[in-house]
N, C-alpha and C positions, 0 to 999 in steps of 0.2 A: 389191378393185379399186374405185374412184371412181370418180364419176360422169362426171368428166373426163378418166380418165387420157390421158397421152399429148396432149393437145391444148395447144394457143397460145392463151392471151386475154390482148386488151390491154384497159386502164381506165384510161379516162382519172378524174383525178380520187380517184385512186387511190391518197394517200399518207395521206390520214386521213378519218376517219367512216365514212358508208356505203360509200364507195370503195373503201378499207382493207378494211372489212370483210368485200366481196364479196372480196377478194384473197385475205383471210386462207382464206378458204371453196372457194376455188377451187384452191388449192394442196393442201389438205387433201383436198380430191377427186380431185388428182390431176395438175392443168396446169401448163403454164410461164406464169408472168401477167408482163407488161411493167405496170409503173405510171407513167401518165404525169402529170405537176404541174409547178408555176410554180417552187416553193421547196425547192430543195437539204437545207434541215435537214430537213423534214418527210420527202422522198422518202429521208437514208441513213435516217431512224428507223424509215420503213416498213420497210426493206429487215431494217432490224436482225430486226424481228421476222417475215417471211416469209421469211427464209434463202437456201439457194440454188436455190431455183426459182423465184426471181423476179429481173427487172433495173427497174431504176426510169433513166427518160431525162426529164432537164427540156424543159421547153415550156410555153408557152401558147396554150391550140386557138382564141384566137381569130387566132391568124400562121399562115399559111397555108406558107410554109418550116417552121415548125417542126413541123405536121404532116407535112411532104413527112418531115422526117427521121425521126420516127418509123417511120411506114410503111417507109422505104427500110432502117431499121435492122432491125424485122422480116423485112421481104422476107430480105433478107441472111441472118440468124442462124438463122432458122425457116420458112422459105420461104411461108407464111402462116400467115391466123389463121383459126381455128374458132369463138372468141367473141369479138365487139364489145363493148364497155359504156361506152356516152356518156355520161357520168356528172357529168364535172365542169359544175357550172352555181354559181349565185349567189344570192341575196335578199337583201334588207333592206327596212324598212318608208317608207311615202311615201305617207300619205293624199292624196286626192284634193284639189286647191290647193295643195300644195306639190311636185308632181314636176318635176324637171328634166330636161332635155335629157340632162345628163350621168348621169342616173340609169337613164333608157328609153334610152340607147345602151348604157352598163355591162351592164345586165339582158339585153337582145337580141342583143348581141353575142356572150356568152358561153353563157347557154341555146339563144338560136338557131342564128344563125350559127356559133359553134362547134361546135351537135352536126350541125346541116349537112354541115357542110365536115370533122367527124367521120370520118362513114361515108364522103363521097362520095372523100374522100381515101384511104379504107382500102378500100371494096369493089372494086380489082380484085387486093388480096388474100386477098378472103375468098374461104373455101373453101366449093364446092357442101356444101349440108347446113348452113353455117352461120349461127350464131345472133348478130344483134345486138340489143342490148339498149340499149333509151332509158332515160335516167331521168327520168319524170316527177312528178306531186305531187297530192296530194287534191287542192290548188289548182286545178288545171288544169279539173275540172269545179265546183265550187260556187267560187261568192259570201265574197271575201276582205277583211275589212275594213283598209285601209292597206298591201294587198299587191297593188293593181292587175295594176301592171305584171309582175310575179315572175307571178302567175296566166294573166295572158298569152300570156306567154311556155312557160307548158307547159303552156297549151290549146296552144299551136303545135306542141309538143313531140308531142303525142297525136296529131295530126292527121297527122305527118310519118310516122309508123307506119303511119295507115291508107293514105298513098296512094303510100308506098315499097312495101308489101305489094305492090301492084297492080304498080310500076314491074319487081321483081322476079319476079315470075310469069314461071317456067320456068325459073330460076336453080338453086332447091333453099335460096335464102339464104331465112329467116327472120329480121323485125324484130317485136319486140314492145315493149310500155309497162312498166316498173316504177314503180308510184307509192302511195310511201309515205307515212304520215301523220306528225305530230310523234312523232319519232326523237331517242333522246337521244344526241345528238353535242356533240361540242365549239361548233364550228358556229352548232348552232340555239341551246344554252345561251346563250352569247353576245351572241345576235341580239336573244335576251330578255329577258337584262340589260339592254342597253342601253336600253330601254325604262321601267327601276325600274320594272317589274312582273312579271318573271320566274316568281313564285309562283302570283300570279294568272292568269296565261296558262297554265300547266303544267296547274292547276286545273281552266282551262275545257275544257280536252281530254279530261281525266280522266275528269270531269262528263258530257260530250258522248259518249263512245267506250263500246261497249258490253262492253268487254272492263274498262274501270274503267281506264286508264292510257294511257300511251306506248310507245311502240314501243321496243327495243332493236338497235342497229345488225346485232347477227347474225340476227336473224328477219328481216331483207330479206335479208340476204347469200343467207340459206333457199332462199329464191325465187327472188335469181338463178341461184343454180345448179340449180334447175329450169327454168328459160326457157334455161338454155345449154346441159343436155344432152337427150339425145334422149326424154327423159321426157315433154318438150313438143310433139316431132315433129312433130307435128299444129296447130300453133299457129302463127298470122302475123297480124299485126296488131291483135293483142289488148290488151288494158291488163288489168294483175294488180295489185290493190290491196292493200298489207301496211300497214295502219290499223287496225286494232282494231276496224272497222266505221265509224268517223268520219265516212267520206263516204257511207255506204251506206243509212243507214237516218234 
């Protein structure tokens, strides 16, 4: 039996990378996972390969309706959820003199107020005893060069755990922080590229991380499904760092 059996979790953000991943992991343990995303081809692809213990529903969590449907489609099908996972958020790079308005609205919108309106939108279907999971980022505690705003926004992200902890006291719900360091996703590859340094940037992590490399999307998946099942019980408002050591020493 898994860690999960029997249990509903929804992820947002949930058709490719870390998102994916925790799905892929979560199924395999046992739950029903709803995956929620913006883009039709990505969510049948997920679906292809999670099978049928999973429903993927489009949306995007910065629309405050299309949350309402998600939740009301859980409510409906599953009567609630047991694990949360705020997951879906965003970055791209913007050193200091060149950020724009439309860059700090992009980044806040969708790391903040999205995983805001996340949970606040899903907690009165979670169930006593359950686990929601933020995703946060080495970022969010050190010093990010041309990643300001994205850093920002999930120091916000950390913070919203410590004093949702407190808002939930006597519920039985638990939130905690997932934050990972450079993970190789489609994603971040990408983000790297664009830069013509890709190589050099992988490097620097390499170099820096005491484990000698990068992270692989299923060793965070790892760990969500420890902060989602009762292995954690004891855990609220924590941040669990899956980095190699990157930000820790």
């Amino acid at each position: 039996m898994g860690k999960l059996e029997g249990k509903t979790a929804v992820i947002t953000g949930g058709a490719s990378g870390i998102g994916l991943a925790i799905a892929k992991r979560f199924v395999a343990e046992g739950a029903f996972v709803y995956i929620f995303g913006r883009r039709q081809d990505a969510l049948d692809a997920a679906l292809a390969e999670l099978g049928t213990a999973a429903r993927g529903i489009r949306g995007d969590i910065t629309k405050l309706e299309h949350l309402d449907h998600l939740f009301e489609t859980v409510k409906t099908e599953k009567a609630g959820i047991d694990v949360l996972v705020a997951n879906a958020g965003v970055g791209e790079f913007a050193p200091l003199g060149t950020i724009t308005p439309d860059h700090y609205s992009w980044t806040f919108d969708i790391n903040v107020k999205g995983t805001l309106f996340t949970v606040q939108k899903a907690l009165p279907i979670v169930k006593a005893g359950g686990s929601i999971i933020l995703t946060g980022s080495t970022v969010g505690v050190m010093g990010t060069p041309a990643m300001s705003v994205y850093s920002a926004s999930k120091a916000a992200v950390r913070n919203f755990a410590r004093s949702w902890a407190l808002d939930l006291k006597g519920t039985g719900v638990r939130v905690n922080v997932l934050s990972p360091g450079a993970t190789e996703t489609q994603t971040v590859m990408d983000l790297f590229a664009q830069t013509g340094m890709q190589d050099e940037i992988i490097a620097g992590f390499v170099e820096k991380s005491p484990l000698g490399r990068i992270g692989n999307p299923s060793e965070t998946a790892a760990v969500a499904a420890f902060l989602a099942s009762d292995d954690s019980s004891f855990m609220t408002g924590s941040e669990v760092f899956v980095d190699g050591g990157y930000a820790q020493v």
